[in-house]
C-alpha positions in Angstrom: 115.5 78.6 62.8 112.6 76.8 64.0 110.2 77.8 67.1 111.0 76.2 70.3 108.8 73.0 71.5 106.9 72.7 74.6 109.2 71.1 77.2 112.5 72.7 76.1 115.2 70.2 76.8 117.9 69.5 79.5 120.2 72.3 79.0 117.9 75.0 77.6 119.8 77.7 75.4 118.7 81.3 76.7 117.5 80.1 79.8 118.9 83.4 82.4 117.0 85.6 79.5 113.9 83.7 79.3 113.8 83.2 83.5 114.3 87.4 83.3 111.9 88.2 80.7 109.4 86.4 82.6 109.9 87.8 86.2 110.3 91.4 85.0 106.9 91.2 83.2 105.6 89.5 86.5 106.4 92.2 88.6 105.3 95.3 86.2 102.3 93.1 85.4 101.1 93.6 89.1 101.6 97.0 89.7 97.6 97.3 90.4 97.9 94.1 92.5 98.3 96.2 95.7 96.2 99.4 95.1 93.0 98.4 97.0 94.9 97.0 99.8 96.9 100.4 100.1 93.8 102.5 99.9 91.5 99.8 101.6 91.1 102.5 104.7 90.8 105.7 102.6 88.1 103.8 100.5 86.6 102.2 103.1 86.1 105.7 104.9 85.3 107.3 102.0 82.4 105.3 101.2 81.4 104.5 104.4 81.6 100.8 104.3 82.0 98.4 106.9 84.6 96.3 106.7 83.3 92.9 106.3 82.2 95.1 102.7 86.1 96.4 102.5 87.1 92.7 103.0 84.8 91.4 100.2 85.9 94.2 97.7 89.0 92.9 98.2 87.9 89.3 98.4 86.3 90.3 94.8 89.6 90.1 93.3 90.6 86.7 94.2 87.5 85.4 93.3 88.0 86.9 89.7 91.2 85.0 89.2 89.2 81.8 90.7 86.7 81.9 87.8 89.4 82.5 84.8 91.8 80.6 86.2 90.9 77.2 85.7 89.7 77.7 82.0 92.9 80.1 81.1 95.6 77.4 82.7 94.5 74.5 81.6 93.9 75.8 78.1 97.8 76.3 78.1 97.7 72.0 77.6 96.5 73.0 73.8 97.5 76.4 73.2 100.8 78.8 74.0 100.9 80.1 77.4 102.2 83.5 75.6 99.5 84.4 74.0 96.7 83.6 76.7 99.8 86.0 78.9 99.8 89.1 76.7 95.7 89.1 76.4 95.5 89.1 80.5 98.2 91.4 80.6 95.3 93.9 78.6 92.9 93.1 80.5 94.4 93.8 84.1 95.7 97.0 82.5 92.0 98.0 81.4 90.5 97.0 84.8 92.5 99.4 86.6 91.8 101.9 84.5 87.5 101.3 85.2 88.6 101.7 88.8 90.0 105.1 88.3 87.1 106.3 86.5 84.1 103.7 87.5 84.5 102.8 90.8 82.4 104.2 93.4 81.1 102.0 96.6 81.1 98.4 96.7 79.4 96.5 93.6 81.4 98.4 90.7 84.7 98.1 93.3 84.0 94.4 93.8 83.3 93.9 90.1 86.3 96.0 88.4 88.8 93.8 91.2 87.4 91.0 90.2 88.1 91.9 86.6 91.6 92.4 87.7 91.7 89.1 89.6 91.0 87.5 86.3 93.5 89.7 84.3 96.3 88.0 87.1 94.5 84.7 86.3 96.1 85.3 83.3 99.5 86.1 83.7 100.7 84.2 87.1 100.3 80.5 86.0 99.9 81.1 82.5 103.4 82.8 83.0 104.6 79.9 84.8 103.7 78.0 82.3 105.3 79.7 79.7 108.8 79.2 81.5 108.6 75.5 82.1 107.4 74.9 78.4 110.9 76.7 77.4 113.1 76.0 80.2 113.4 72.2 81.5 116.7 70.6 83.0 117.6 70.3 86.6 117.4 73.7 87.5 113.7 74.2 86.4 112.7 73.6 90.5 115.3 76.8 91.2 113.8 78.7 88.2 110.2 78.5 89.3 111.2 79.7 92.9 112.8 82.5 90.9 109.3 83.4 89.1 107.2 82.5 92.2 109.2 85.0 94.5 108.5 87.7 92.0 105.5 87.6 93.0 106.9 89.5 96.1 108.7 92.1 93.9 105.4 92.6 92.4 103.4 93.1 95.8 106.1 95.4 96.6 106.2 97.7 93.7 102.7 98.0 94.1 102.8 98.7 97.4 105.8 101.4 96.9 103.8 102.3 94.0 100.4 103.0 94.8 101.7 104.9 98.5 103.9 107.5 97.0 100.9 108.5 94.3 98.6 108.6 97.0 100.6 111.1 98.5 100.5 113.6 95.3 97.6 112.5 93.4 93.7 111.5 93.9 93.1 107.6 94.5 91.6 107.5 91.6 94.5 108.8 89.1 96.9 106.7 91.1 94.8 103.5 90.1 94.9 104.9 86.4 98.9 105.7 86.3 99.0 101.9 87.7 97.4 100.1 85.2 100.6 101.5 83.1 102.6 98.4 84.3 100.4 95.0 83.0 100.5 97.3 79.1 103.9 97.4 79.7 104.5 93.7 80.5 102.6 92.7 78.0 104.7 94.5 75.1 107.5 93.0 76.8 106.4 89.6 76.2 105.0 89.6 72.3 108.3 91.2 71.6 111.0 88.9 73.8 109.4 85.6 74.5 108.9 83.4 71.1 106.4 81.5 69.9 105.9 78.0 70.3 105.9 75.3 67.8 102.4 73.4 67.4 101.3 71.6 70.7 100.2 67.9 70.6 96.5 68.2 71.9 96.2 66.0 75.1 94.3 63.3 75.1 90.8 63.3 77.5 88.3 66.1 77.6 88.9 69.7 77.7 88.4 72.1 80.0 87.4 72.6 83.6 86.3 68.6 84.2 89.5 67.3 82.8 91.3 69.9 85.3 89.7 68.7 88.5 90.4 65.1 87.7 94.4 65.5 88.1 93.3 65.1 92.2 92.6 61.7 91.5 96.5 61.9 92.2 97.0 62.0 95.8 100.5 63.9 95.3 98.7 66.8 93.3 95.3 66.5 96.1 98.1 67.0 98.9 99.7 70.1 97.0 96.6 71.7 96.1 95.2 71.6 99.8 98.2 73.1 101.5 98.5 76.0 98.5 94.7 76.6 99.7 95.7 77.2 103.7 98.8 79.0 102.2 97.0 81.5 100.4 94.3 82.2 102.7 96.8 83.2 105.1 98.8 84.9 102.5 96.5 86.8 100.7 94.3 88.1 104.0 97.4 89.4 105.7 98.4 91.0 102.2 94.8 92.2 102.1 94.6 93.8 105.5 98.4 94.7 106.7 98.4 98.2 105.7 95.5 98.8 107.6 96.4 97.0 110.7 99.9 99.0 110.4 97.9 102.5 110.6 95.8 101.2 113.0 98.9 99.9 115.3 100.3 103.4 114.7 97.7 105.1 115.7 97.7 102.8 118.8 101.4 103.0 120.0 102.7 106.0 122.4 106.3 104.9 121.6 107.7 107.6 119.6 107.0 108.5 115.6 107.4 105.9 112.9 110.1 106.1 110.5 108.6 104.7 108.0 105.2 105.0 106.4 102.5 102.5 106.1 102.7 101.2 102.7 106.5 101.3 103.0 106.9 98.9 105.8 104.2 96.7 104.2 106.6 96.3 101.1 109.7 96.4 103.0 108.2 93.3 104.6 106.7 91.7 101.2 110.0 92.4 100.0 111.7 89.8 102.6 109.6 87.2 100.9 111.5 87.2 97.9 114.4 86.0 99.5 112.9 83.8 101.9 110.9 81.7 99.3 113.6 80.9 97.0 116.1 79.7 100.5 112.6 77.7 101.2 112.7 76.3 98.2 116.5 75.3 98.4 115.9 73.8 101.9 112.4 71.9 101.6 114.7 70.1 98.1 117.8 69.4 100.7 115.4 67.8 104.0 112.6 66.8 101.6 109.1 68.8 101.2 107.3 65.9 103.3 109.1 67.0 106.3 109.7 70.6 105.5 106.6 72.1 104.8 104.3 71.0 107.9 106.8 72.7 110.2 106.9 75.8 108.3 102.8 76.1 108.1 102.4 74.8 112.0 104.9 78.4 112.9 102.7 80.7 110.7 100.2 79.6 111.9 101.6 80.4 115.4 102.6 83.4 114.7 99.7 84.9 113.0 98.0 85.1 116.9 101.2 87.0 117.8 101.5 89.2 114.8 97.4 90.2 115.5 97.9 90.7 119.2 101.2 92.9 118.5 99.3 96.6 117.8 99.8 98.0 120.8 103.6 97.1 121.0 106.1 100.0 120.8 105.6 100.4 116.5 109.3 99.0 115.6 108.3 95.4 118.0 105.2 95.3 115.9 107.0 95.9 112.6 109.5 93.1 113.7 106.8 90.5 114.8 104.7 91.3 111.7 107.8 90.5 109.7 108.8 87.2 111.0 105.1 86.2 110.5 105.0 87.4 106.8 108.6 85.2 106.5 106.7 82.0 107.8 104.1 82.9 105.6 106.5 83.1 102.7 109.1 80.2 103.5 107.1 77.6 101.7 105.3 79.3 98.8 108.2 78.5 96.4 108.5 75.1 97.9 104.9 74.1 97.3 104.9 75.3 93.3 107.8 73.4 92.4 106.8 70.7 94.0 103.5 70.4 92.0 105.3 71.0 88.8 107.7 68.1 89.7 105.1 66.1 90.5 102.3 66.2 87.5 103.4 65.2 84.3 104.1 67.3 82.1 100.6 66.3 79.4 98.4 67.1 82.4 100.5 70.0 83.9 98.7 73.2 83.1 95.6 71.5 84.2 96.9 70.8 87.4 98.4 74.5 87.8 94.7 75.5 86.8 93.5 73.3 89.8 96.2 74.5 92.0 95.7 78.3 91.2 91.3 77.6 91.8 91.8 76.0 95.2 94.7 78.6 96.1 92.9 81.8 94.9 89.8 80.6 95.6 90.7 80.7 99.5 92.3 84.5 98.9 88.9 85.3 98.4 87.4 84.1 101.5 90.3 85.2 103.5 89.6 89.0 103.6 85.9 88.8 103.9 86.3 86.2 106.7 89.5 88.7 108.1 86.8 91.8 108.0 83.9 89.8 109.4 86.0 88.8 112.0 87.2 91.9 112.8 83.3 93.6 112.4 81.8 91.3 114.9 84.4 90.7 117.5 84.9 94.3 118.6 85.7 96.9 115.2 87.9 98.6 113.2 89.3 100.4 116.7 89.7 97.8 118.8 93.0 95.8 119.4 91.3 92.7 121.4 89.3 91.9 117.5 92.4 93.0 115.5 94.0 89.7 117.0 91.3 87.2 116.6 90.9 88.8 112.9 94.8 87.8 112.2 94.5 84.5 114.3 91.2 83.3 111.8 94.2 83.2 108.7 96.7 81.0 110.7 94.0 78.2 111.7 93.7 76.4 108.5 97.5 75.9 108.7 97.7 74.9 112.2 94.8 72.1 110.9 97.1 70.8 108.1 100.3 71.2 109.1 99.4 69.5 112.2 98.3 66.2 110.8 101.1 66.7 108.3 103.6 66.6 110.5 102.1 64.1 112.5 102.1 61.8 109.6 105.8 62.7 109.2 106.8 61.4 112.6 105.0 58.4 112.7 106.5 57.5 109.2 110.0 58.0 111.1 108.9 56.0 113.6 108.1 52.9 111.6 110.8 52.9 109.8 
């Protein structure tokens, strides 16, 4: 039997296992994706940083999987995905373990996360990449929203994860038992994805230059600057929510909360998973043109509601946190699978590579410029800079999605 070919064909054999193979390893890959985050206010205490320092340790960590990411995608154009996937899957798995035993104030933090970052730089689009070389046909667009939403499973494992070790072991040997997960996945993978056949090298020249010129394609320039306002937003309110949940817990006076703060923080990534697959679905039945403007313009909203909800009775600002995090959510699928329909397929791990730079690349600004925020407009214990911290991720949205949707409308109008 002969390896399988980059591209697949148009009704793949194996496709359920493959789309399985590939999500479960997603989600136990990024069982360390969530441990700062969860421990962000023990660590920050701890070390007695501010939290403009908290935000860039966890800034560090995006910014890892900015600097590998263009070089590790786009070398998936001349090489398997698989194997650049298993090799990241090692490294994310050893950067966890530094943590445990290395980290211990802000440089060696910063630099083990952004080790991390650049295991994940790895794995996510590589990954990706890996499923739409095997699995083509008309439901490769549901597939992908599949694989993206994982992303959500993985963010809340983690979360689930990293809070009940924290509440029977140091931080320290809960980041070591974590980086269990990304070994795991990457056994997973050498043993049940195959290898490739050759790949035809693609023509033009290698690397990070030939990456960046895919925006010559307005299509793939439009998708890579709305993935960048998506994940600033996404990634600072992943960054900082456990943090502003204790904090609006320790603000309410009505009654105890039922549940802890890591829990609601992955109860809510959870609803994601959901939520970006039926965005998916919907932004293919109205069109993404029209669908994702609207969806950015109400996170953007909401993220000044979400902020200025801490002193709200603890289950209102659950429940307004949530609906934010949805918005957030409701067009992440819709933007990948729109990419991937829209770059050819020669050029197409290049253009994930740009995709994942500009997207990742705003995750780490976005909790530096959360903690800054919240450092100069009042502190850590004030609820007035809490909501201006969480209204700074929704404005590059409301920017976008504004002029988006005002293109939209006049388009209807002409016609």
């Amino acid at each position: 039997m002969t390896n399988p070919t980059p591209g697949g064909s148009a009704s793949t054999p194996g496709a359920f296992r493959i789309v399985g193979l590939m999500c479960l390893a997603e989600a136990l890959g990024m069982t360390g994706f969530a441990a700062y985050p969860a421990f962000l206010t023990l660590l920050r205490d701890t070390w007695g940083i501010s939290n403009s320092e908290a935000g860039f340790i966890g800034g560090a960590y995006f910014a890892g999987y900015m600097t590998a990411v263009p070089f590790l995608s786009a070398l998936t154009d001349r090489i398997d995905a698989r194997r650049i996937y298993i090799g990241s899957c090692l490294i994310a798995a050893l950067s966890n373990l530094g943590f445990a035993f290395m980290a211990q104030g802000v440089v060696s933090a910063a630099l083990l996360q952004a080790l991390a970052g650049a295991g994940l730089g790895g794995t996510y689009m590589p990954g990706l990449k890996a499923l739409t070389d095997r699995v083509a046909g008309p439901r490769q667009s549901r597939y992908i929203s599949f694989y993206t939403a994982t992303f959500g499973v993985g963010t809340s494992l983690s979360l689930l994860l990293a809070g009940w070790l924290g509440r029977v072991v140091p931080w320290h040997s809960a980041f070591g038992m974590l980086a269990a997960g990304p070994a795991v996945a990457a056994i997973l993978v050498f043993c049940g994805l195959r290898p490739l056949g050759p790949i035809a090298p693609s023509a033009g020249r290698p690397g990070l230059l030939r990456s960046f010129a895919v925006l010559r394609e307005q299509a793939v320039l439009g998708y890579v600057l709305r993935y960048a306002v998506h994940c600033f937003e996404l990634f600072g309110l992943r960054s900082w929510m456990v943090a502003f949940i204790l904090f609006a817990y320790g603000s309410t006076r009505a009654g105890h909360p039922v549940l802890g703060a890591t829990e609601a923080a992955a109860l809510i990534n959870f609803l994601g998973i959901p939520v970006s697959i039926l965005g998916n679905e919907t932004a293919m039945h109205l069109g993404r043109a029209r669908y994702i403007p609207w969806v950015m313009m109400a996170s953007g909203l909401l993220s000044w509601a979400a902020g200025f909800s801490s002193t709200w009775p603890w289950w209102g600002m659950l429940v307004v946190l949530a609906f934010y995090f949805i918005a957030v959510m409701s067009d992440s699928a819709a933007l990948t699978a729109g990419l991937v329909e829209t770059t050819p397929l020669h050029v197409r791990g290049a253009a994930m590579a740009v995709y994942s730079f500009a997207g990742f690349g705003a995750g780490f600004l976005a909790p530096l410029v959360f903690g800054t925020v919240l450092d100069v407009s009042g502190g850590k214990a004030d609820s007035f800079a809490w909501g201006l911290a969480f209204g700074s991720l929704g404005i590059g949205c409301l920017v976008v999605s504004g002029g988006g949707a005002l293109l939209s409308w006049s388009h209807r109008k002409i016609k």
